[in-house]
Structures are given as C-alpha cells and as structure tokens.
N, C-alpha and C positions, 0 to 999 in steps of 0.2 A: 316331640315324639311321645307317645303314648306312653308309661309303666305299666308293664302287666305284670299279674302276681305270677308266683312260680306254677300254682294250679291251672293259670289258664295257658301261660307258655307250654306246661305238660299235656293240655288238651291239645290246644293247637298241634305242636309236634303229632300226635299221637292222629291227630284227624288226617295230616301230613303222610303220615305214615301207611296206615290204611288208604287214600287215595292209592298213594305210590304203589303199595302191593297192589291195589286191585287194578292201576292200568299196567303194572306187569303182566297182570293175566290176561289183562286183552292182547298183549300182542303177542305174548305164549298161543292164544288162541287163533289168533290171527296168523301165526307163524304157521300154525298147522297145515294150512292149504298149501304149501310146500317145502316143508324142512320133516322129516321124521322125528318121531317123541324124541329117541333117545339122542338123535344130532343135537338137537334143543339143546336139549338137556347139559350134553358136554361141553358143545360151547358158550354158555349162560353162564355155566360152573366156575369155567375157566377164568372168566373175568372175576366174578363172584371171590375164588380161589386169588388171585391176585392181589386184587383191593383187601381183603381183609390179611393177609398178609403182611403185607405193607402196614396195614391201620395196629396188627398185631405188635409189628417192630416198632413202631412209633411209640406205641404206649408199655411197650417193655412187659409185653404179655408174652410172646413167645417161646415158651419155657415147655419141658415136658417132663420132668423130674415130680412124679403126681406118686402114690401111692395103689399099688395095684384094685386097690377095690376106686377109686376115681377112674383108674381108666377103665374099669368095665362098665362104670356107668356111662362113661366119654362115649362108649362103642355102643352101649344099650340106647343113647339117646340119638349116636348117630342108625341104629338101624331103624327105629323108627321115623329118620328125617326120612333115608329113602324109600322106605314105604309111604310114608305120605306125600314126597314129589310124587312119586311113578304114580299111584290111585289117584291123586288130585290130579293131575294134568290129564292123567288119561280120561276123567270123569269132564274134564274143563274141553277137550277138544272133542267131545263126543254130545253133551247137551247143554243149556243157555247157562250162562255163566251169573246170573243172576243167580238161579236154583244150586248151582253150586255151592255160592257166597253164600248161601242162605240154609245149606244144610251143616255149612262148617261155622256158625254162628250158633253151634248146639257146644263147639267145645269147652266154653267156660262151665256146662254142666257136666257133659261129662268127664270133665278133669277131677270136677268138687265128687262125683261120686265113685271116679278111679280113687281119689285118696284115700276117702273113708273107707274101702272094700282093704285095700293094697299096703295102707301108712296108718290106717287105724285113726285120722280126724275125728273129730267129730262132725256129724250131721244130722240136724233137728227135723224135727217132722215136716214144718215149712217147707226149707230147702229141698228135704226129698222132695216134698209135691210136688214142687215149682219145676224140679229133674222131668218128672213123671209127665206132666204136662208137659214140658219143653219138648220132649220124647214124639208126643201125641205129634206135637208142633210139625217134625220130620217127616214123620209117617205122611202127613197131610202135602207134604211138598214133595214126598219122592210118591205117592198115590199107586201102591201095588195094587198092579189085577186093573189098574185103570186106561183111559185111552192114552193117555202125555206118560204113560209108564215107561221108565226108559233104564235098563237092566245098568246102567254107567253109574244112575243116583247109588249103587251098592258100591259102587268104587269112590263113589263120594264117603258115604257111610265109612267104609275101609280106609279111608284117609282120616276119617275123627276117631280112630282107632289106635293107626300110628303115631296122628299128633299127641293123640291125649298120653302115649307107653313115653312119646318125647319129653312130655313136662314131666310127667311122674319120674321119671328118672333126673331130671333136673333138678326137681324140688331132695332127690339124695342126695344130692352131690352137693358137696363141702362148697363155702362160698369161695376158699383158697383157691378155687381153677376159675382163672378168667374167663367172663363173658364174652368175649370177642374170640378168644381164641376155641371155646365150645361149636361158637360158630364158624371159626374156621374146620375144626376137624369133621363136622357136619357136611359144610362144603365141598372138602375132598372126596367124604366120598361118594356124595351126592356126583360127581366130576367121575369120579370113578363108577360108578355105577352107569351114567351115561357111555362111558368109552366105547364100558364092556357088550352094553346093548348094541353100539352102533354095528360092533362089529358083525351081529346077525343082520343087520338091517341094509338095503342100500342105501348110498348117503348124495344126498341132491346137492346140486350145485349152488349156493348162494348167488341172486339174482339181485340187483340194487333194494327193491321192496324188500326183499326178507333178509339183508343184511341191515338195513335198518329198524326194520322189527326186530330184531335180534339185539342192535346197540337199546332200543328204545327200552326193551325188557331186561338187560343186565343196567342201564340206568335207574329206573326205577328201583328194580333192585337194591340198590344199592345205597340209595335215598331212604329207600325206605328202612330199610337197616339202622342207618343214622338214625333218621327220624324218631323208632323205637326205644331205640337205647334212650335218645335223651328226654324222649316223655315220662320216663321211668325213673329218670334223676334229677327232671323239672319239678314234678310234680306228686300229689298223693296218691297211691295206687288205687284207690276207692276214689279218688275224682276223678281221675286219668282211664282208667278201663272203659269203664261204658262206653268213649267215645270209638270205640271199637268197630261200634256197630255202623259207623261211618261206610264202611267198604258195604254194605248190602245195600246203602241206598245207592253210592258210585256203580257199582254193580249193576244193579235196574237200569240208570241213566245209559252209563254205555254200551248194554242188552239191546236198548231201543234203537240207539238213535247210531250205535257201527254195526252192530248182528241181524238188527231188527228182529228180536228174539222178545217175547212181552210173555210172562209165568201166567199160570190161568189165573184166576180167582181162586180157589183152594190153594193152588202155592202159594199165594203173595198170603192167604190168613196163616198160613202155617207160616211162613218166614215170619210175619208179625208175634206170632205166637212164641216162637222160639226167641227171639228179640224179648220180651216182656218177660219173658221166665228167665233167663239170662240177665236182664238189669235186676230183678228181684232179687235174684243170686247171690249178683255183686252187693249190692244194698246189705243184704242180710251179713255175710261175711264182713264186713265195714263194719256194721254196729256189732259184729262179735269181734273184731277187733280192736276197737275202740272201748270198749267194757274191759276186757284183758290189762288194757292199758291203763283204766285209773283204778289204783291203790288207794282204800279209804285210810286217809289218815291221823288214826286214835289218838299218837300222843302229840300233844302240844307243847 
C-alpha cells in the first residue's frame, strides 16, 4: 500500500470533500423540480441534525455551559448559516450551478478583507489587489445589464455575505467550543428555518426519484462534513486550502453533462479569474504565516 504524507491525505480529503458538497448541490438542484426550497431544506437538516448529533455524543462535544459572549457568537455564526443556505439554494435552483460555484469561490477574499475591515488584520497592498481583482472576477461572471443576466447571481452575491459574517464570527470564537457541535447548532437552525418556511409553502409528496435525491444530498452531506474536518487535521492549512477550488471544476462537469447548462466565455474568464486571485491569497497569507513563525535566534 502506498504512504502518503499527512499533506497529501489532507488534500486528498479536502478534494473529497468539495466533490461531496458540490454533488450535494446537484441533487439540491435536482430536487427542485419537485420538492419546495424550504421542504428540502427541513428534511436535509433533519438528517444533517441527527448525524451530528450522534457524532457530538460520540466525541464528548455535547456540552453547552459556554459563556454568554460564545453563545452570541454561536447564534451570530448560526444566522448567517441560514442566510447563506436560503440565498445559495435559492441562487442554485434558479441559474447553472457552475456560475454559482464560481461566484462562491470569491469567499477566501472576502473573508481576508471582512477581517482586516471588522478584526483589524493586517492586509498588504498585494492582497488588496488580488481582493480587487478577484471582485472584477465576479462581476465578469454574474455580467449586469448583460444578456445571461440573471437577478439570482445577487442571491449568490448575498450568500458570500452571509458565509463570509459565518467565518468572521467563527475566527471570535474561543477554540473552547467544539467544532462539531458549532455545526450542530448551525444545523438546527438551518432545520428550523426550513420547518418555519414550510409551513407557508405547500408541501409535495415525495415520489421514489425525489426521495432518493433527498438521501443522495443528506449523504453527501454528510461525507462531506467528515471529509472537511479531517483535511484540516491531515494536513497544512496552506497546502490543504487551495484544493478548494476542486468543487468549481466538479461543478462545470456536472453543469454539462446532468443540467446541460455550459457558463459563456466571460463567466468561465471571470470564475478563472476569481480562482487565481484566491490561490494568490492563500499563498500570500502562507508566507506571512510562516515568517510569524521563525524567531531569529541571537543567542548561542
């Protein structure tokens, strides 16, 4: 059997992972032609709500004896999960899911420059550019005032809004609250949030095709969760990120060849575009991480 280093176990996972998400979203998308958003939504959660649950007990995360400034961030990171489920899916069931993947591939920049605004980081001139550009990147793929204009790329937009208020609240929060269980309290009320919608909505009968799109998307799920967490404990965060960009090219593939959906020529430069300002990103933060880290040391 092969040894692989722990950097490439972490890629691997993490390319794992992004797969997994992005054929979650196809059968989210797929779902649509007969399940309502927010039915999705509640029974996706439910399982979601279960499994981690259970993974919570397992690992002796379960706990909620936090300090009141943890739980308002607990709640501040849960309301931007379901701002970004509700805008993402509704952005995902309305235009090619390719374009979508590829305008939420802006969020490693905009998190870098929610922080420095929000947490006071630092960010060099570089970095901004490469934001600035990435930016340009977006525009080019959601193409306002053009003919493939589709008023949904704004609920994308609105979805790397909520993610990014998601991590910024994250990166507060004390390492003392478990990672699993963040994601459980996310979960519920992402659960909750679907219930509540249903209940305006009518609710369609589950048919064999869309009860199986429905297991196929809470697997995935769920995979991918794993997946995540342990590219993050495989491997270097600076080797391991980039491969992030995994889900935009899965993304294109299954556009084509389940949706038959293909981005024009300006979308695919601008998702390129966003892609290369985003690895510069990462790169750059790396080598200022890595400088942080060696101490010159004078005495002998």
């Amino acid at each position: 059997m092969p040894v692989f280093s722990d950097n490439t176990r972490g890629a691997l996972m993490m390319m794992g992972a992004m797969c997994a998400y992005t054929f979650n979203d196809a059968f989210m998308k797929a779902l649509s032609d007969e399940i309502p958003l927010f039915q999705a939504i509640f029974f996706r959660g439910m399982g979601a709500v279960v499994f981690l649950a259970i993974l919570c007990k397992i690992l002796g995360q379960l706990r909620f004896r936090f300090p009141l400034r943890e739980w308002g961030l607990l709640l501040l990171r849960t309301a931007g999960e379901l701002g970004g489920t509700f805008f993402f899916l509704t952005a995902l069931f309305n235009m090619p899911i390719a374009n979508v993947s590829a305008i939420l591939q802006v969020l490693p920049l905009s998190v870098s420059l929610a922080a420095a605004l929000f947490l006071g980081e630092a960010l060099g001139w570089r970095r901004l550019t490469a934001i600035f550009v990435g930016f340009v990147g977006v525009i080019m793929i959601i193409q306002p005032g053009g003919a493939d204009f589709n008023i949904f790329s704004l609920y994308a937009l609105a979805a790397v809004g909520c993610v990014t208020l998601r991590d910024i609240a994250v990166r507060r929060m004390s390492r003392d609250v478990p990672s699993v269980f963040v994601a459980l309290i996310a979960a519920v009320g992402v659960t909750c949030m679907g219930a509540a919608g249903s209940m305006f909505t009518p609710w369609q009968p589950f048919t064999t095709t869309s009860g199986l799109q429905l297991a196929g998307a809470m697997s995935f799920l769920i995979f991918g969760y794993i997946a995540s967490v342990s590219a993050m404990r495989f491997g270097e965060i600076g080797f391991v990120a980039p491969f992030r960009y995994t889900s935009l090219l899965v993304a294109l593939v299954l556009g084509v060849l389940v949706f038959g959906e293909w981005p024009n020529a300006l979308a695919l430069t601008g998702g390129a575009v966003v892609v290369a300002t985003g690895l510069f990103t990462l790169y750059r933060e790396t080598q200022l991480r890595i400088r942080h880290r060696v101490v010159p040391d004078r005495i002998r």
